[in-house]
N, C-alpha and C positions, 0 to 999 in steps of 0.2 A: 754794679748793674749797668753802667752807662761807661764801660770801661771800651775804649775804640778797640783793643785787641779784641777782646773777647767777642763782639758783634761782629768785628773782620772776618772772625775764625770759625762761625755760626754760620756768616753766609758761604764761606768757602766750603762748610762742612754739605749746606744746601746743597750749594753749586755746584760739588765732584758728585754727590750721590741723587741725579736729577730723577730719576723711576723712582728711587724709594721718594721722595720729597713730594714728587708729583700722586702719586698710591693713596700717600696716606691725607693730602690735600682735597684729591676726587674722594675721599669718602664721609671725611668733613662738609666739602660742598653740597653734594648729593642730599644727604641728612640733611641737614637746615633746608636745601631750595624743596625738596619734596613736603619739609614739616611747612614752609610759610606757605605755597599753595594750598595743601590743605586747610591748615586754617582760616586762609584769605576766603576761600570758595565756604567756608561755615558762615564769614563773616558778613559775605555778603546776601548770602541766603535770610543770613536774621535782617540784615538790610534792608530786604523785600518785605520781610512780612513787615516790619516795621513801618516801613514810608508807605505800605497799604492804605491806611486809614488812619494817614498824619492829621487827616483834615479832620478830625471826629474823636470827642474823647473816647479812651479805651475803654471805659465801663460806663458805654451808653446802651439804651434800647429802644428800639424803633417800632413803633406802631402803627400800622394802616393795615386798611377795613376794602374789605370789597362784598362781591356779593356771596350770601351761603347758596353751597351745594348739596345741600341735604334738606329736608321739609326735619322739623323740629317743633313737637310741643302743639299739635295741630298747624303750623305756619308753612306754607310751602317756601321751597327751593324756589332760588332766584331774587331770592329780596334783600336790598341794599341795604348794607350796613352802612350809618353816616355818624360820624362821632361829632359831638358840640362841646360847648364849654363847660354844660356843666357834668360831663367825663372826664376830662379835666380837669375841675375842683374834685372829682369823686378820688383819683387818681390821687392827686397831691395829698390830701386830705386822709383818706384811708390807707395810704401808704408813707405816710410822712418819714417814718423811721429806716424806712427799706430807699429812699429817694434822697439824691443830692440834688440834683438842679429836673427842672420841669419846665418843657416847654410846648407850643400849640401849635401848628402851622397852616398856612392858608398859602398855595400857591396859585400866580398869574403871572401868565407873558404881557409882558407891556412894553408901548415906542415911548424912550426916552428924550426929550430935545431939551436943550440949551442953548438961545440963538440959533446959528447958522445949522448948530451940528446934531444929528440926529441917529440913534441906534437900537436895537432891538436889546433886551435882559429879565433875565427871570427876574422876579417881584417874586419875594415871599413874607409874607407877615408872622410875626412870630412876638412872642412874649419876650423878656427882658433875658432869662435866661439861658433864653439858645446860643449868647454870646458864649457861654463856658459847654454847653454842648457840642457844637461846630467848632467850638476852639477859633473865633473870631478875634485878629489883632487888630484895635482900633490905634491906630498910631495919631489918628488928628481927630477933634472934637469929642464925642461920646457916643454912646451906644442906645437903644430902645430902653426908656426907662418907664417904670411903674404908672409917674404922673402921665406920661403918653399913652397910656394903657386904658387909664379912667377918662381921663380929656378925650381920647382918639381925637389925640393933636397931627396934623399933616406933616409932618417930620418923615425922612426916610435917612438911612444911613448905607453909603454906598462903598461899592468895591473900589480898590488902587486902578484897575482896567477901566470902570468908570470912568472916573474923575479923569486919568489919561486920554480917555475918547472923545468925551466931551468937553473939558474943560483947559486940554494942553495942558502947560505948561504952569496954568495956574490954579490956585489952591481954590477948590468947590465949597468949603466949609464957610457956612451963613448963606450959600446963594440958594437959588428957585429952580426945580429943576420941574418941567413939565413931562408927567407921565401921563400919556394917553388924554390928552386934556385938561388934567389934574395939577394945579402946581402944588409942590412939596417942600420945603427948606432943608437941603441937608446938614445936616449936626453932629456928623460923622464919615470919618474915613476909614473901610479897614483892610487888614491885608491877611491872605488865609494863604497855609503852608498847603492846601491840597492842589494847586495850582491856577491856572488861567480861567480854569471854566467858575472855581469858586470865587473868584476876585471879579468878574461879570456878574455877579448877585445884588440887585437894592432892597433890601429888609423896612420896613415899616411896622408899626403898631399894630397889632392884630385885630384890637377894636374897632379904629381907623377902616381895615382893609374890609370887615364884615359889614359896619355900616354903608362904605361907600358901593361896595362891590357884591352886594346881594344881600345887604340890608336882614341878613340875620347870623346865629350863633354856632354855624359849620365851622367845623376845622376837615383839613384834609388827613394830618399826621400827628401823633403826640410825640415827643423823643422825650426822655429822661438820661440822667444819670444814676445809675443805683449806689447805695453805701460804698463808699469807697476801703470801707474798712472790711467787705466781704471778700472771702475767697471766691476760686473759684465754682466751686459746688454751691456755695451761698447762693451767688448773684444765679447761676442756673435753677436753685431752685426756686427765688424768687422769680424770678423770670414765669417760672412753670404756673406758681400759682396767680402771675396777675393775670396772667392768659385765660386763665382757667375761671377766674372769678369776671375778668370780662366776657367771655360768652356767657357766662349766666344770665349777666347785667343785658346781654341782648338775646337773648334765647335764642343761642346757638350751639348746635350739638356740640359735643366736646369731642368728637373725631371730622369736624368741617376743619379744612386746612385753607378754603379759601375767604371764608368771612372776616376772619379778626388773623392777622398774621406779625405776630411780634419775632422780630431778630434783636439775637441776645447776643450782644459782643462777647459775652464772657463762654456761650459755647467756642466759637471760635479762637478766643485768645487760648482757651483750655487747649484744644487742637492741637493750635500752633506750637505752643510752648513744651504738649510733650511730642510732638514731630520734633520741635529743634531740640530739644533735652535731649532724645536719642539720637539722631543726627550727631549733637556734640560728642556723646558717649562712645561713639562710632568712629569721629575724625582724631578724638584722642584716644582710643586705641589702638588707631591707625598711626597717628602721629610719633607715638609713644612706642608705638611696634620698630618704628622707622629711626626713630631715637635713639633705641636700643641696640637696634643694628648696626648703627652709627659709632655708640659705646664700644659693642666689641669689635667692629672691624679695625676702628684705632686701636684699641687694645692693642688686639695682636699682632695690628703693625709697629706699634712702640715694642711689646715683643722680642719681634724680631730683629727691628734695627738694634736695640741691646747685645745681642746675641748677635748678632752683623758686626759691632763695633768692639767685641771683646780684646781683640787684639790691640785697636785704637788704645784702650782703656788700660791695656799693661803698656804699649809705649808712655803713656801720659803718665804713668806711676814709676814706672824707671825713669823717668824726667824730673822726678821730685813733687809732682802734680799730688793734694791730697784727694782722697775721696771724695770728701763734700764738694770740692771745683769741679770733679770729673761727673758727679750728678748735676751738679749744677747745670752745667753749660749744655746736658743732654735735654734737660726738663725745659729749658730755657728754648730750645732751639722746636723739642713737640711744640709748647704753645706760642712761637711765635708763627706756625705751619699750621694749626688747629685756627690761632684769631683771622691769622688773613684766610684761610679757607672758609670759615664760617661767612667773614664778611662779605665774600664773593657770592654765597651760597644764597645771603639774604639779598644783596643786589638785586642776582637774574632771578629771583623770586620775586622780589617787587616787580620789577620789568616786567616775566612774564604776565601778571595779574595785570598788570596797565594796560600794556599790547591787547590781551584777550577779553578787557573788562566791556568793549562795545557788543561784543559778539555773545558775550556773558550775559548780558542784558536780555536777552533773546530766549535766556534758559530759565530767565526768573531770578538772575543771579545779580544786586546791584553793589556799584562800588566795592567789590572785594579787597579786600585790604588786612591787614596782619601787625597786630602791637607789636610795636619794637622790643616792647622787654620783654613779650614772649618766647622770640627769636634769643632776644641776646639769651637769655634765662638759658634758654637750650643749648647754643652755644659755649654757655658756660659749663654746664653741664655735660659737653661733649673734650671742655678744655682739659673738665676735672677728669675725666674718665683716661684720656691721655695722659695725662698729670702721672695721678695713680700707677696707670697701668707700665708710666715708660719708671717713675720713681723705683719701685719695689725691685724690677730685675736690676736698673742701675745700681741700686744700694747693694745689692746682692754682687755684681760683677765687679763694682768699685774694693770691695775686700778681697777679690783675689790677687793672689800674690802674682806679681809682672811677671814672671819665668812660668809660669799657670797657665796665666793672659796671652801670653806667646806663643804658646805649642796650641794652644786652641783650634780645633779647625770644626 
């Protein structure tokens, strides 16, 4: 295998027969760089939907109320729906089974100062568990807990942009941060993957924020989590019915679409998942189509070159050469033209995906990119197909006898 002649007499064999070497290399390349674009452009499509709604767990559901558009039950059109707490115990309480985490919201714009520095940030007060709804990472202090809840202790827990605007360089955890008049101690720092605008957030106790800030028991929004252990038709049909049992709860017709309006992550992930399932089903029998092609165009260039080197193959047997050297050094020489072809093929396939990945952005397409051992996998699968296809006719031309081999044309 590592014999100097024989790799000598490989490249020489390259090196005289440059069209055939170069033939059967563009179709090796071609396959792989067409298969890794495709997949890269699948991959990154799942990319998008994915870092959509990083910041939010996937089987949340969102509640907020406005007013109905329809008169109901003798009540006219036009009257505000306003949810309170105890919708929120109704919620957690008669859906206990159907809920992983529940949480209340109250929002306010409020001026931030600390000393010298001062800035504008939502204020939203929330129960303890909107930490695992939001997907909030508290990497310093802690988070709104229970006891804060019943005390409506002045604690607030603020974003990384926070603490950077106000506090430089140094660490906010224990200090007094004045919101609007109000001082507050923060007891938390957190950091949220949906980005900048979510890391501008100061969270507080919800108790806290009703009694200081309109001194009773509104909330603006409810979020949960539903069973995690639901599919997808589950959680949608859960979804259906809490909708449907809260308009009762406010006698609201069950065709008002603007009084009580719940969004159900799990329609949407339903969507997405069979948008990209088919999407997949698509780029791999495109990929796969392209693969194939790839198969027999090597094929039938190993083929040929066999049948091109028939003559080669009776010199090398009137030299004393056996069979098995003369397959050898043929199978040897397809997959060292198959590896470096493929590996070229995957290169300008990565390049191209990097070069185009800003402009890609634009399509809804992020970070496209392509597993390496999908590639190789393919690859190899393009080596074996050559393999194969140059083995069978060598084994075959390697038994004829040299004076056969000769007169060949």
């Amino acid at each position: 295998m590592f014999d100097i002649d024989l790799w000598r007499e490989i490249f020489q064999s390259i090196n005289k027969n440059r069209t055939r070497s170069l033939l059967s290399g563009f179709t090796v390349t071609f396959a792989i760089l067409l298969f890794t674009i495709l997949f890269g452009l699948a991959n990154g499509l799942n990319n998008t939907f994915s870092k959509t709604f990083v910041d939010e767990a996937s089987n949340a559901i969102f509640i907020r109320t406005g007013k109905t558009s329809k008169a109901h039950k003798g009540l006219q059109a036009g009257r505000r729906i306003q949810l309170k707490n105890q919708d929120f115990v109704y919620i957690k309480e008669d859906f206990d089974s159907e809920t992983e985490y529940i949480a209340s919201k109250v929002f306010k714009n409020i001026t931030a100062s600390y000393k010298n520095k001062k800035n504008n940030y939502s204020l939203i007060a929330v129960n303890p568990d909107n930490q695992y709804v939001e997907k909030s990472k508290v990497y310093s202090g802690r988070y709104v807990n229970q006891l804060d809840i019943d005390n409506q202790t002045k604690v607030i827990v603020i974003g990384r942009l926070v603490e950077d605007e106000l506090f430089s360089r140094t660490s906010a955890l224990g200090k007094n941060i004045n919101l609007s008049g109000i001082s507050y101690k923060v007891v938390g720092v957190f950091s949220d993957d949906g980005g900048d605008d979510e890391e501008r957030i100061i969270y507080m106790p919800l108790s806290t924020a009703q009694q200081i800030y309109g001194n009773n028991d509104y909330v603006d929004q409810i979020n949960l989590t539903y069973n995690p252990d639901f599919d997808y038709n589950q959680a949608i049909d859960f979804g259906l019915d809490l909708e449907k049992k809260l308009k009762n709860r406010f006698n609201v017709a069950s065709n008002d679409q603007r009084a009580i309006r719940i969004f159900n992550r799990a329609m949407q992930n339903k969507g997405i998942n069979q948008m990209t399932s088919v999407l997949g089903i698509l780029i791999l029998i495109i990929g796969m189509g392209t693969l194939i092609a790839g198969v027999i165009g090597i094929s039938n260039i190993m083929i040929f070159i066999v049948k091109e080197r028939t003559k080669e193959i009776g010199i090398r047997k009137a030299l004393g050469a056996s069979p098995k050297s003369i397959v050898f050094i043929i199978l040897i020489e397809s997959i060292l033209i198959t590896t470096l072809a493929g590996y070229l093929g995957l290169l300008v396939g990565v390049g191209v995906l990097e070069w185009a990945s800003p402009v890609l952005k634009t399509y809804f397409i992020t970070d496209p990119s392509v597993s390496k051992s999908l590639v190789i996998s393919a690859t190899l699968t393009l080596i074996g197909a050559g393999t194969l296809a140059g083995y069978l006719p060598a084994k075959k031309a390697s038994k004829i006898k040299p004076i056969v081999a000769l007169r060949d044309d």
